[in-house]
mmCIF file as Biopython writes it, N, C-alpha, C and O atoms, coordinates in Angstrom:
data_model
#
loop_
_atom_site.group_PDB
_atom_site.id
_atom_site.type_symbol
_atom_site.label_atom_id
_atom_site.label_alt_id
_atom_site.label_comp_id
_atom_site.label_asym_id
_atom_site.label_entity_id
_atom_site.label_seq_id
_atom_site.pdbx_PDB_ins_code
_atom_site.Cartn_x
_atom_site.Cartn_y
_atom_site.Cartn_z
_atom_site.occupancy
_atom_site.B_iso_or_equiv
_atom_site.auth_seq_id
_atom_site.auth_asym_id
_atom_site.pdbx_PDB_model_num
ATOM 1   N N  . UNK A ? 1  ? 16.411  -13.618 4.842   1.0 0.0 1  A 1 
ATOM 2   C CA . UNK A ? 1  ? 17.236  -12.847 3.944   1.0 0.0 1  A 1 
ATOM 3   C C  . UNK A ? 1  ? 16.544  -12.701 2.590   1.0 0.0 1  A 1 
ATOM 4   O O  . UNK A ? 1  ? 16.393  -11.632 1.998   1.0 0.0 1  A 1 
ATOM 5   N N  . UNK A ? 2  ? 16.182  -13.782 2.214   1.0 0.0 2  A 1 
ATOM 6   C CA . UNK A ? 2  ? 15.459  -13.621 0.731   1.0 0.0 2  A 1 
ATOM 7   C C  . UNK A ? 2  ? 13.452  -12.956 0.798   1.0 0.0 2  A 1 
ATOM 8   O O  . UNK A ? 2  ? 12.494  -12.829 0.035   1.0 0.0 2  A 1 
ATOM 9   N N  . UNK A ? 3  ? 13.812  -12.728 2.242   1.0 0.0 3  A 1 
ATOM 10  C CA . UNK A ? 3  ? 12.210  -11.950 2.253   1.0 0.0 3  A 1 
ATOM 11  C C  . UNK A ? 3  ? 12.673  -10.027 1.761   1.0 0.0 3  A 1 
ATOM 12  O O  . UNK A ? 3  ? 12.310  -9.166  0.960   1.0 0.0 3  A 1 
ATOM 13  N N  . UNK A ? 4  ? 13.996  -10.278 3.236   1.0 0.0 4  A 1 
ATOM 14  C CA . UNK A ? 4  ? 14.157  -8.336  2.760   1.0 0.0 4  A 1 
ATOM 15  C C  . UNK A ? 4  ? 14.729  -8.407  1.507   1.0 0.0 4  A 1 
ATOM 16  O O  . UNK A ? 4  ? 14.493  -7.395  0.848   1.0 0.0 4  A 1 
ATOM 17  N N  . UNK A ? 5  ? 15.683  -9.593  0.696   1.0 0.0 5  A 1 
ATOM 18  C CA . UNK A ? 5  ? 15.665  -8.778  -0.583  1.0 0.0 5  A 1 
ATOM 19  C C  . UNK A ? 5  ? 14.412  -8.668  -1.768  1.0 0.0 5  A 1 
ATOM 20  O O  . UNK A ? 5  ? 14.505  -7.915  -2.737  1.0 0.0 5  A 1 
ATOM 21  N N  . UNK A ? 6  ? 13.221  -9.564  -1.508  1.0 0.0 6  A 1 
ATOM 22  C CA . UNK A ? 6  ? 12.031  -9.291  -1.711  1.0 0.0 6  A 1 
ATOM 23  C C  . UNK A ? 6  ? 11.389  -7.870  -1.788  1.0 0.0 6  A 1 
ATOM 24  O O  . UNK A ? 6  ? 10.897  -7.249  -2.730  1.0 0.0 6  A 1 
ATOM 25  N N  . UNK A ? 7  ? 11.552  -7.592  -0.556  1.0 0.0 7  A 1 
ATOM 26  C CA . UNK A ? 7  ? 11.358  -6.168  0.016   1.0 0.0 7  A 1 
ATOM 27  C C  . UNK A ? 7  ? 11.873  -4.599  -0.752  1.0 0.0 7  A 1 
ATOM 28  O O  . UNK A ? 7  ? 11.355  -3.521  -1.043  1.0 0.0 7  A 1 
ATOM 29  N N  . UNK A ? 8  ? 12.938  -5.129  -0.829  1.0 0.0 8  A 1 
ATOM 30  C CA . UNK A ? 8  ? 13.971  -4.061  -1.479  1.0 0.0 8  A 1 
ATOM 31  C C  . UNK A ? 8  ? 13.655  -4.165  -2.918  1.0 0.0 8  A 1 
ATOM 32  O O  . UNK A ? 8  ? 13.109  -3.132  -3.306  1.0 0.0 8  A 1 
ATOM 33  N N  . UNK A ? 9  ? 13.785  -4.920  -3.710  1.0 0.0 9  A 1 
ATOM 34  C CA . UNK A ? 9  ? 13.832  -5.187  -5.279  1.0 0.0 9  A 1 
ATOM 35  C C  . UNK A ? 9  ? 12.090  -4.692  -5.521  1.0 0.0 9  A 1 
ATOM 36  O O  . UNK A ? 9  ? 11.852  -3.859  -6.396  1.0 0.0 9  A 1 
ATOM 37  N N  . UNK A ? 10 ? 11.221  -5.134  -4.883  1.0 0.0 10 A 1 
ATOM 38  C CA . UNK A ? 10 ? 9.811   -4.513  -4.570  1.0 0.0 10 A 1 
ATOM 39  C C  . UNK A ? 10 ? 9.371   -2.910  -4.402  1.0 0.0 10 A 1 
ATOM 40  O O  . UNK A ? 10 ? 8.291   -2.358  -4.607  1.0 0.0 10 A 1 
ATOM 41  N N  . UNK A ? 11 ? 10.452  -2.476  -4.017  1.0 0.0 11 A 1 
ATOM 42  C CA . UNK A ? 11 ? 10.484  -1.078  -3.225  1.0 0.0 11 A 1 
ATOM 43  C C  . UNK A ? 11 ? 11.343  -0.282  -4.177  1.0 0.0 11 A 1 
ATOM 44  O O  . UNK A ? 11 ? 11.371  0.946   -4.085  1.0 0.0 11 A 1 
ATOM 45  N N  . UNK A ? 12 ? 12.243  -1.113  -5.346  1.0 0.0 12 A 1 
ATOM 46  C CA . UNK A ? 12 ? 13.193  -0.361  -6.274  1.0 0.0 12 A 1 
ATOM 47  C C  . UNK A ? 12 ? 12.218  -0.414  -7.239  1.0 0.0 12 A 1 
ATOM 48  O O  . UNK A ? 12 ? 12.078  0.718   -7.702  1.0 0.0 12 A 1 
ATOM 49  N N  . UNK A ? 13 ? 11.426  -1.263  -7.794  1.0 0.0 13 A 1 
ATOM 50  C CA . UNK A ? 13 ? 10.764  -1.005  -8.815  1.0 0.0 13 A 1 
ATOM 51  C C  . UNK A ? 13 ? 9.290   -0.219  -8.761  1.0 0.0 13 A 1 
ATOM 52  O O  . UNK A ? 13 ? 8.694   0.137   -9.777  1.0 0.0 13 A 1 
ATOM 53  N N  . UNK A ? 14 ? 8.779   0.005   -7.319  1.0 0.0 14 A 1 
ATOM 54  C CA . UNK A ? 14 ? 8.261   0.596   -7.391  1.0 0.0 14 A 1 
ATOM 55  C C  . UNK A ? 14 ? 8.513   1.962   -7.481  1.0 0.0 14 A 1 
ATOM 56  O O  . UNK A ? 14 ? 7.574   2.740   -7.646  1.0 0.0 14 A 1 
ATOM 57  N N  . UNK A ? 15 ? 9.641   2.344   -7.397  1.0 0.0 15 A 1 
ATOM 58  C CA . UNK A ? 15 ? 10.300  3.618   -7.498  1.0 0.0 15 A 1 
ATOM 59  C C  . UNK A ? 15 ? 10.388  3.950   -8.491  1.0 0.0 15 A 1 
ATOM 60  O O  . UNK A ? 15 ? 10.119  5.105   -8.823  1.0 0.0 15 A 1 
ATOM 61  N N  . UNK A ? 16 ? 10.826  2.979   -9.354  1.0 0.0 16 A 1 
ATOM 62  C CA . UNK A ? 16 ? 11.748  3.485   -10.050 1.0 0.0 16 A 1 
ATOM 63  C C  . UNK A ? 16 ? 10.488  3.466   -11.878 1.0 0.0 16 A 1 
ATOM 64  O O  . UNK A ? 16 ? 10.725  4.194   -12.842 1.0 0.0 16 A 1 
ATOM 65  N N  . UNK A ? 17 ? 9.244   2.407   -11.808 1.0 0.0 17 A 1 
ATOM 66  C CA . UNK A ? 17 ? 8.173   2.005   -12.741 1.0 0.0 17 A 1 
ATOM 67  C C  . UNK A ? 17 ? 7.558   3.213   -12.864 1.0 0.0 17 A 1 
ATOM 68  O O  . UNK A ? 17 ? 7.453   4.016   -11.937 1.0 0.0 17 A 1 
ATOM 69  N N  . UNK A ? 18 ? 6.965   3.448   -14.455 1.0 0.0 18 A 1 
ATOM 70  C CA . UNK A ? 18 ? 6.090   4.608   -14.476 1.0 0.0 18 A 1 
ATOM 71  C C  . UNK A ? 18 ? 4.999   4.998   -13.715 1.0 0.0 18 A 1 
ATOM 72  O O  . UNK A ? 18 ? 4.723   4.023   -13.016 1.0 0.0 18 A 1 
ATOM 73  N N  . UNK A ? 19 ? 4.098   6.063   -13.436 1.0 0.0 19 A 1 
ATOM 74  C CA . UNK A ? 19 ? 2.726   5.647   -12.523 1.0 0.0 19 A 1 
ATOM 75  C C  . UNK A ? 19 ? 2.128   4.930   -13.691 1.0 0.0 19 A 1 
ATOM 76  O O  . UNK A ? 19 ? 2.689   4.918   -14.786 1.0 0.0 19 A 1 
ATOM 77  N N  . UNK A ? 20 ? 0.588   4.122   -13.376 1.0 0.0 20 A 1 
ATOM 78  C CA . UNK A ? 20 ? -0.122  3.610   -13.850 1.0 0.0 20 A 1 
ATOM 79  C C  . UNK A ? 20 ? -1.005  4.865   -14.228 1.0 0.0 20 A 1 
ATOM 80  O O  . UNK A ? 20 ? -1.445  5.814   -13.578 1.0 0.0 20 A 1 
ATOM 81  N N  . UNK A ? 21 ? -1.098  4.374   -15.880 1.0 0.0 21 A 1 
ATOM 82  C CA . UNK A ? 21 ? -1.663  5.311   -16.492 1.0 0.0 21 A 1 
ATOM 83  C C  . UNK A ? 21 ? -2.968  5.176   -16.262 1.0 0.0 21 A 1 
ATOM 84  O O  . UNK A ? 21 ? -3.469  6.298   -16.341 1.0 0.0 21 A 1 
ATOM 85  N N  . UNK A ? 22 ? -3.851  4.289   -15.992 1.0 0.0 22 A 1 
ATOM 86  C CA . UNK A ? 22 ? -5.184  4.177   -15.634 1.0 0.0 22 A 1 
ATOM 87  C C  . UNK A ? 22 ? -5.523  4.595   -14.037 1.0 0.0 22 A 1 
ATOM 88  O O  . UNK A ? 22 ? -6.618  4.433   -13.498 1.0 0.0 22 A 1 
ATOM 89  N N  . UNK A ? 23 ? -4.488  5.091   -13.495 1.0 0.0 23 A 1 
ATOM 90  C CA . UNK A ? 23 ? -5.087  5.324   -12.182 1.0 0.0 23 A 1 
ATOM 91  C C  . UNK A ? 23 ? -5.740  7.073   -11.978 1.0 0.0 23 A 1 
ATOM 92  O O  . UNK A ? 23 ? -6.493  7.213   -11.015 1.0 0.0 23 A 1 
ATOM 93  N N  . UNK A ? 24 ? -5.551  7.933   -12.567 1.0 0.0 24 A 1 
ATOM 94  C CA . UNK A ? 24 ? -6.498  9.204   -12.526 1.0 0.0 24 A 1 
ATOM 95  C C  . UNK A ? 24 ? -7.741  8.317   -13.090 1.0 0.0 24 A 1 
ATOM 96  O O  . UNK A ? 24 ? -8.664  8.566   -12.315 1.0 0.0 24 A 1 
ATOM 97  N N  . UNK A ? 25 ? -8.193  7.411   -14.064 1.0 0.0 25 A 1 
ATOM 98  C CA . UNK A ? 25 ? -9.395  7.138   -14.561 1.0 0.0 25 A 1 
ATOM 99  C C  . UNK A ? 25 ? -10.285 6.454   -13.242 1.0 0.0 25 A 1 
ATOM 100 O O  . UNK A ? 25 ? -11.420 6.710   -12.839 1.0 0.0 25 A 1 
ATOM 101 N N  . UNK A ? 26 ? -9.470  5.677   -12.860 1.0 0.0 26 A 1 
ATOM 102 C CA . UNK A ? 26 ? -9.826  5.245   -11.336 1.0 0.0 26 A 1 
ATOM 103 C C  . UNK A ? 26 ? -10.380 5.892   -10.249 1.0 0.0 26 A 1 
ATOM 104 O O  . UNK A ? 26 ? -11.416 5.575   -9.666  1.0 0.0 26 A 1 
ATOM 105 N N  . UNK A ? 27 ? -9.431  7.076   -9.935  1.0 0.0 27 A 1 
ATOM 106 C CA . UNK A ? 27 ? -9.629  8.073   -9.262  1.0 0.0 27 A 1 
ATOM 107 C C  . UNK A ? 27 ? -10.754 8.878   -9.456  1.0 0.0 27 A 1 
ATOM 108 O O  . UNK A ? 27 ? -11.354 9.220   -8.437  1.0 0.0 27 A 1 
ATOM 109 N N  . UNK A ? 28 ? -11.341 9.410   -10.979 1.0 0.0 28 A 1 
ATOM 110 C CA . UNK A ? 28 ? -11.919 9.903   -11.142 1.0 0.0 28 A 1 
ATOM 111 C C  . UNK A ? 28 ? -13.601 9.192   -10.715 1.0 0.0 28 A 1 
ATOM 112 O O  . UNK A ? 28 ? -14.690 9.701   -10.450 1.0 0.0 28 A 1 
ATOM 113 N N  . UNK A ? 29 ? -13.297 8.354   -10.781 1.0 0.0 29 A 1 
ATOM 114 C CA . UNK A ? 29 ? -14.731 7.120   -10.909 1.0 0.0 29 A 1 
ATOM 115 C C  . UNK A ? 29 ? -15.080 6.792   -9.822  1.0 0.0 29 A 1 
ATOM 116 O O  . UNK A ? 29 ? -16.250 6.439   -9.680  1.0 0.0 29 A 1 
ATOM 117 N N  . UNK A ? 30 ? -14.060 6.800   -8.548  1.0 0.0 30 A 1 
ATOM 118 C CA . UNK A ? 30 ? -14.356 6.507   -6.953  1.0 0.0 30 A 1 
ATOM 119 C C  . UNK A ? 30 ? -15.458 7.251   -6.786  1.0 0.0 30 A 1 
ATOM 120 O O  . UNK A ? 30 ? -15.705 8.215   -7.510  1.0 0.0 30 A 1 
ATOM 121 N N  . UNK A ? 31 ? -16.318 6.811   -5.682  1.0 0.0 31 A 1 
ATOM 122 C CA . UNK A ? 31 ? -16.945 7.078   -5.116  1.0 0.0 31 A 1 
ATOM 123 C C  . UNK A ? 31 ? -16.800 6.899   -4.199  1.0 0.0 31 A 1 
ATOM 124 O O  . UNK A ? 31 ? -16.128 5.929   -3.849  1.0 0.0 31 A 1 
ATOM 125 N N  . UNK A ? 32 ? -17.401 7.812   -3.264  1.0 0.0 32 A 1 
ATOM 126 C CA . UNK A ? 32 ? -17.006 7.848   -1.438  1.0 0.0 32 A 1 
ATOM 127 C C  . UNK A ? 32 ? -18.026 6.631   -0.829  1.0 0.0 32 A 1 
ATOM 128 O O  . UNK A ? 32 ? -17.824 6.272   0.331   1.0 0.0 32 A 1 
ATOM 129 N N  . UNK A ? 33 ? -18.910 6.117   -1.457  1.0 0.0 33 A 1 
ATOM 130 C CA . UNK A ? 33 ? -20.072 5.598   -0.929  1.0 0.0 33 A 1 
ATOM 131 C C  . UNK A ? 33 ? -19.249 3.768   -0.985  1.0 0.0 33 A 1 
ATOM 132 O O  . UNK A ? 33 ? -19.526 2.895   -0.163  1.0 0.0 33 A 1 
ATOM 133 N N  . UNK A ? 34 ? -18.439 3.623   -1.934  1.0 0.0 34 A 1 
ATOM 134 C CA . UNK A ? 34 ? -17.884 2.183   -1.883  1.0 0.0 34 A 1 
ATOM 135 C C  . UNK A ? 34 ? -16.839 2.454   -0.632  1.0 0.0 34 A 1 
ATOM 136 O O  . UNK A ? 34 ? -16.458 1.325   -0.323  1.0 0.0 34 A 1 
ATOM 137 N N  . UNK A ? 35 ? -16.233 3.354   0.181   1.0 0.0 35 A 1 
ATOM 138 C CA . UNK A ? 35 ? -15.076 3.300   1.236   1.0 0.0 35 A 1 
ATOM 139 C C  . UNK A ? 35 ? -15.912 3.280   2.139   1.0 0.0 35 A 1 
ATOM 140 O O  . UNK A ? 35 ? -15.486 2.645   3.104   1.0 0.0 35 A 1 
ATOM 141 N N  . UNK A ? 36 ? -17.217 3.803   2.326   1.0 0.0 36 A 1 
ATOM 142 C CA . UNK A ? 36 ? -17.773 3.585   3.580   1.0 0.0 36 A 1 
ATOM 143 C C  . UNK A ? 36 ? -18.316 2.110   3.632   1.0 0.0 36 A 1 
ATOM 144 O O  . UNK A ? 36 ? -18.341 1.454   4.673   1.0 0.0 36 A 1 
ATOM 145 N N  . UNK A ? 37 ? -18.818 1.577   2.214   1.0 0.0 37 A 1 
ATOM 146 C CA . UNK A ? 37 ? -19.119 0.428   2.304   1.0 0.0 37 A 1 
ATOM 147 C C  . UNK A ? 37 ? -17.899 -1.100  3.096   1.0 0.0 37 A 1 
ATOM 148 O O  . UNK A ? 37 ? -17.999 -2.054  3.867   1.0 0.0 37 A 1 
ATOM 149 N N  . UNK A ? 38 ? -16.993 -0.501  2.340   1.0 0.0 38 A 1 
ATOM 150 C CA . UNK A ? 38 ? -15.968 -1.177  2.947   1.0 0.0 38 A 1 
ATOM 151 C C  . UNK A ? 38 ? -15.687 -0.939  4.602   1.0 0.0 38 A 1 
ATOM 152 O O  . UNK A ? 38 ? -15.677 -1.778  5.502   1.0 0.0 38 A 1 
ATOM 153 N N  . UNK A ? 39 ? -15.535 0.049   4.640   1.0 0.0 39 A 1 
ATOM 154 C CA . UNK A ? 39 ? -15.734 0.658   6.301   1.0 0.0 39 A 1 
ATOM 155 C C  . UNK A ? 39 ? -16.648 -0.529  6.920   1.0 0.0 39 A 1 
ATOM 156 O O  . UNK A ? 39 ? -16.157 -1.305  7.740   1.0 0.0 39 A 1 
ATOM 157 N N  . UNK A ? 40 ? -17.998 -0.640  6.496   1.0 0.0 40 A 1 
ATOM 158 C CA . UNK A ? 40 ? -18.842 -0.962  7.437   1.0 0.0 40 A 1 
ATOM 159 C C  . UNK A ? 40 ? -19.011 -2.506  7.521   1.0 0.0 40 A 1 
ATOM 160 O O  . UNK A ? 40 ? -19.466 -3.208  8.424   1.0 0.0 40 A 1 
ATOM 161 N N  . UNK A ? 41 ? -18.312 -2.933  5.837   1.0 0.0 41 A 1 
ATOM 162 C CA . UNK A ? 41 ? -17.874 -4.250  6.395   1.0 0.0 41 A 1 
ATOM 163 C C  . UNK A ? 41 ? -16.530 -4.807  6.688   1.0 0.0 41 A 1 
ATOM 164 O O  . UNK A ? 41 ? -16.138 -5.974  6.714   1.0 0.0 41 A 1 
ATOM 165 N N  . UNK A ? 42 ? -16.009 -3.842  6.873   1.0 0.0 42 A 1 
ATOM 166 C CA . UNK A ? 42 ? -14.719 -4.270  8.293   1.0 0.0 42 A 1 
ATOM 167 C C  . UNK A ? 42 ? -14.786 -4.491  9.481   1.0 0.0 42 A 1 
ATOM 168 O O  . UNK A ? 42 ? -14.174 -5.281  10.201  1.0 0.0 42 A 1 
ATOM 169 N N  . UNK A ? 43 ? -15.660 -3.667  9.700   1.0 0.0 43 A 1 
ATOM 170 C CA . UNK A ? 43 ? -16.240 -3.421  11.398  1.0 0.0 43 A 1 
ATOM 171 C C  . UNK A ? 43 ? -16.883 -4.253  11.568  1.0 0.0 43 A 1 
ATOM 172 O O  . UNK A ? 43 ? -16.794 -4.746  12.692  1.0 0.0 43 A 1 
ATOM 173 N N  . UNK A ? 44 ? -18.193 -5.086  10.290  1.0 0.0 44 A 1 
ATOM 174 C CA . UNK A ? 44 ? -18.901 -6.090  10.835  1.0 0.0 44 A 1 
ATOM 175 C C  . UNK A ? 44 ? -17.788 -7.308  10.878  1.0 0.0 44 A 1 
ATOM 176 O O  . UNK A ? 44 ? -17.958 -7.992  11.888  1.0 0.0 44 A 1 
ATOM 177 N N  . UNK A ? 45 ? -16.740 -7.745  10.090  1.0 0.0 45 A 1 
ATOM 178 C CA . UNK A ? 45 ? -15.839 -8.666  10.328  1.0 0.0 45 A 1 
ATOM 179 C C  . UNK A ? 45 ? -15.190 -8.687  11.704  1.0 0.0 45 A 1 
ATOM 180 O O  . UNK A ? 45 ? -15.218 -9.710  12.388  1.0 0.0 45 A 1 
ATOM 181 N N  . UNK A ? 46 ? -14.659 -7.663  12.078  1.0 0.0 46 A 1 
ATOM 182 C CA . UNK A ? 46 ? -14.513 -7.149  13.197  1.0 0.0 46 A 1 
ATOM 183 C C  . UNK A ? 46 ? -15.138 -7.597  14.392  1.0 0.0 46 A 1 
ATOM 184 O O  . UNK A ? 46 ? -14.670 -8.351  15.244  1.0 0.0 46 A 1 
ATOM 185 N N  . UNK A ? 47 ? -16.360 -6.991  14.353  1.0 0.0 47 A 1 
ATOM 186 C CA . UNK A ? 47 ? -17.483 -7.612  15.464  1.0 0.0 47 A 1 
ATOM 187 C C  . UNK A ? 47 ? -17.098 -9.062  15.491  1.0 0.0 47 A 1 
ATOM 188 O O  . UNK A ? 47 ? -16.569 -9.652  16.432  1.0 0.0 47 A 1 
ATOM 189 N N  . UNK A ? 48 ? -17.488 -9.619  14.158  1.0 0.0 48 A 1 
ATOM 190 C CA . UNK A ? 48 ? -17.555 -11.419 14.148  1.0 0.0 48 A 1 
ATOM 191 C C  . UNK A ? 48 ? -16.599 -12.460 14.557  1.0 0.0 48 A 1 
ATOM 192 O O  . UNK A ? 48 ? -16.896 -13.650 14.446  1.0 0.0 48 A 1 
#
């Protein structure tokens, strides 16, 4: 019981909180070359 109201109170404030103002700066700065990196070490975890 105290997990789903975890859940819920989690799920209201994420609703309801401003976006994060640093996340277009974030966005802007990604690079595709760190998701493949991650990609390729998932798959090697994966394998292991």
């Amino acid at each position: 019981m105290l997990a789903g109201l975890a859940l819920i109170l989690a799920l209201v404030l994420v609703n309801l909180l401003p976006v994060n103002p640093y996340f277009d700066i974030v966005l802007a700065d990604w690079r595709q070359g760190r998701y493949l990196h991650f990609n390729g070490l998932s798959q090697w975890l994966a394998w292991v």
